[in-house]
C-alpha positions in Angstrom: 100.4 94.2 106.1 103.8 92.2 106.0 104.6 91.8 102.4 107.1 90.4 99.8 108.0 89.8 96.3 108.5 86.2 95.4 108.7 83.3 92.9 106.3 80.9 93.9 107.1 77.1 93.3 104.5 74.7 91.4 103.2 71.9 93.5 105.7 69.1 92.3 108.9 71.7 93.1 107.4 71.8 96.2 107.2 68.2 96.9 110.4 67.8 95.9 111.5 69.9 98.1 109.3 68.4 100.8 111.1 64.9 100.4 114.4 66.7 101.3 112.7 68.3 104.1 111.6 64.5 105.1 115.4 64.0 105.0 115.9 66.8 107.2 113.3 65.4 109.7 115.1 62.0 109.9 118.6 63.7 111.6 116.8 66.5 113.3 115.2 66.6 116.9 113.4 69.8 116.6 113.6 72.5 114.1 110.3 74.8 112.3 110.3 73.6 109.2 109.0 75.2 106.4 105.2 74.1 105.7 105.2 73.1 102.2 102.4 75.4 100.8 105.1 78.1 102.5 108.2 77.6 100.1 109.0 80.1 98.0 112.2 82.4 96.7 111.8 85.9 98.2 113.0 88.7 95.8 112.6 91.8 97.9 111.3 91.3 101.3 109.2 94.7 102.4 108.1 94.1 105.7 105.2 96.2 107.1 103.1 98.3 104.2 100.0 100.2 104.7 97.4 98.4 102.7 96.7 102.3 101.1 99.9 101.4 98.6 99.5 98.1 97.5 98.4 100.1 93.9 101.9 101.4 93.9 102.7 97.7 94.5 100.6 96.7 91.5 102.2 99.5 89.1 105.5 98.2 90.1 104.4 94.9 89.2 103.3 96.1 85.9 106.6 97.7 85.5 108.4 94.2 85.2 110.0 93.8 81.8 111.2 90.3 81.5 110.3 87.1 80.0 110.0 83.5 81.4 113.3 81.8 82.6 114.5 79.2 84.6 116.3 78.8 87.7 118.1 75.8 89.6 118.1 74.7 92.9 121.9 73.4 92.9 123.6 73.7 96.5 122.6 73.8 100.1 123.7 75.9 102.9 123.0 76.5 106.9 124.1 78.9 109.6 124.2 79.0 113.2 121.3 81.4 115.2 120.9 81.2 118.8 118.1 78.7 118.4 119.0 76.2 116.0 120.8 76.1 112.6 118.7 77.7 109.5 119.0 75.1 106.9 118.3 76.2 103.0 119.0 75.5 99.5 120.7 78.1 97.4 120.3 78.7 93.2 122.6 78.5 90.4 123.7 82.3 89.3 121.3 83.1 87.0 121.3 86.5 84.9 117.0 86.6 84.5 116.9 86.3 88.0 119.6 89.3 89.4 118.3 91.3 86.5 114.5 90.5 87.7 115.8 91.4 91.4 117.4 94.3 90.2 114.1 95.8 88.3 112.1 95.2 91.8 114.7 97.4 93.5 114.9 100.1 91.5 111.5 100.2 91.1 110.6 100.4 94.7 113.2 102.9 95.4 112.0 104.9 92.7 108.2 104.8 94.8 110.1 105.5 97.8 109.3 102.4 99.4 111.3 101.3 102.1 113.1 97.3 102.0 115.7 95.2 103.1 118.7 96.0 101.1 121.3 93.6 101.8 123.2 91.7 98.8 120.4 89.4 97.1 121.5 85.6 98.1 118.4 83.8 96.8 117.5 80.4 99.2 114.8 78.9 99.5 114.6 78.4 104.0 113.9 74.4 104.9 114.1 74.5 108.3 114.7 77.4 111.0 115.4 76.4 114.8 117.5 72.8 114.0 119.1 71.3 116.5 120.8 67.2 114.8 121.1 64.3 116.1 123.9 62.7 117.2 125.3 66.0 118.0 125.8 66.4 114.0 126.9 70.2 113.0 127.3 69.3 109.2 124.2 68.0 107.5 124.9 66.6 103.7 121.5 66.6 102.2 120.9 63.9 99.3 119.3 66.0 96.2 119.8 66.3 92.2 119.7 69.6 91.2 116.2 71.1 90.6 114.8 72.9 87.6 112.2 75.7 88.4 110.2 77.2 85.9 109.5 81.2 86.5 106.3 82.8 84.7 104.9 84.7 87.3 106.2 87.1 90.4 103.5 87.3 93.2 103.1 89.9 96.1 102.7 87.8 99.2 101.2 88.9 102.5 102.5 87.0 105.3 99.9 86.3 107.7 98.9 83.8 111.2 95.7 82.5 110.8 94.8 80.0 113.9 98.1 80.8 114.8 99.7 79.1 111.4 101.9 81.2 109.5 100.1 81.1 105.8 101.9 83.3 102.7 99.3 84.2 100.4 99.7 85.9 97.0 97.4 89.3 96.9 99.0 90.0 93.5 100.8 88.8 90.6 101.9 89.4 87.4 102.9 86.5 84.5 106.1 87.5 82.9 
C-alpha cells in the first residue's frame, strides 16, 4: 500500500483552491493538475507499507498530542522537471504544524518505519507537467491568503482506480 500522513482540506478550501487552479488552466497548454478531491498537505510521505502495520500506523496516530490550529496558504512557488514546471502553493511558518511534523517523525522512527526525510517544506501541488503559454516561465497567480482549519490528520492510501489517481483516508485521528 502507498501511504501518507496528511491534512486534508474541507470542501470550500478546496474550491478555492480549485479557482486558482482555473487560473492556472487559462495560461497553461498542458500540465496534470491536481483533481480537486486530491489536494491535500502531506506531513510524512511513506511510500510502500505492508498492509500487516497499518496498527502501528494507528498507534502512531494515537500518539499525536496536539490540539486544533490553523495554517495559511500565503505564497506560491514552481520548479523546473524535465516534463513541465510543478506549480504549488506554500504555508505561512507555523509552530503547530513543524511541531505536528516533528511528532509524526519521531514517532515513525521510533516503529522503525522507513520515510522520506528531507527538510519538511509544506505545499500543497497544483499542477505537475506545465508547460505556459506564450512561452511564459514566471506565472504570478492572483490569490488572498487562505485560512485552513486543522482538526484531524488522516492516513491516506494512494491508489489508481480506472486508471484515476484517488487518495483516500484509511485512518484518522481528530486532534
Amino acid at each position: 500500500m502507498r501511504l501518507f500522513f496528511a491534512i486534508r482540506f474541507p470542501e470550500s478550501i478546496q474550491s478555492e483552491l480549485g479557482v486558482i487552479q482555473d487560473g492556472l488552466r487559462d495560461v497553461t497548454l498542458k500540465g496534470n493538475f491536481t483533481r480537486k478531491n486530491n489536494l491535500h498537505l502531506t506531513l510524512v510521505f511513506l511510500g510502500e507499507v505492508e498492509a500487516k502495520r497499518c496498527l502501528e500506523l494507528h498507534e502512531i496516530l494515537k500518539g499525536i498530542n496536539l490540539g486544533p490550529f490553523e495554517i495559511e496558504i500565503d505564497h506560491q512557488g514552481s520548479f523546473e522537471k524535465r516534463d513541465g514546471k510543478i506549480v504549488w502553493l506554500g504555508f505561512k511558518a507555523n509552530p503547530d504544524l513543524f511541531a505536528l511534523q516533528k511528532q509524526l517523525t519521531r514517532l515513525l522512527r521510533d516503529k522503525e518505519f522507513e520515510f522520506e526525510d528531507s527538510p519538511y517544506k509544506p505545499h500543497v501541488t497544483l499542477v505537475r507537467g506545465s508547460r505556459t503559454k506564450n512561452g511564459q516561465t514566471a506565472l504570478q497567480l492572483d490569490f488572498k491568503p487562505i485560512r485552513v482549519p486543522v482538526s484531524r490528520i488522516s492516513l491516506m492510501v494512494s491508489e489508481r482506480i480506472d486508471g484515476v489517481l484517488r487518495y483516500r483516508e484509511i485512518d484518522g485521528i481528530d486532534l
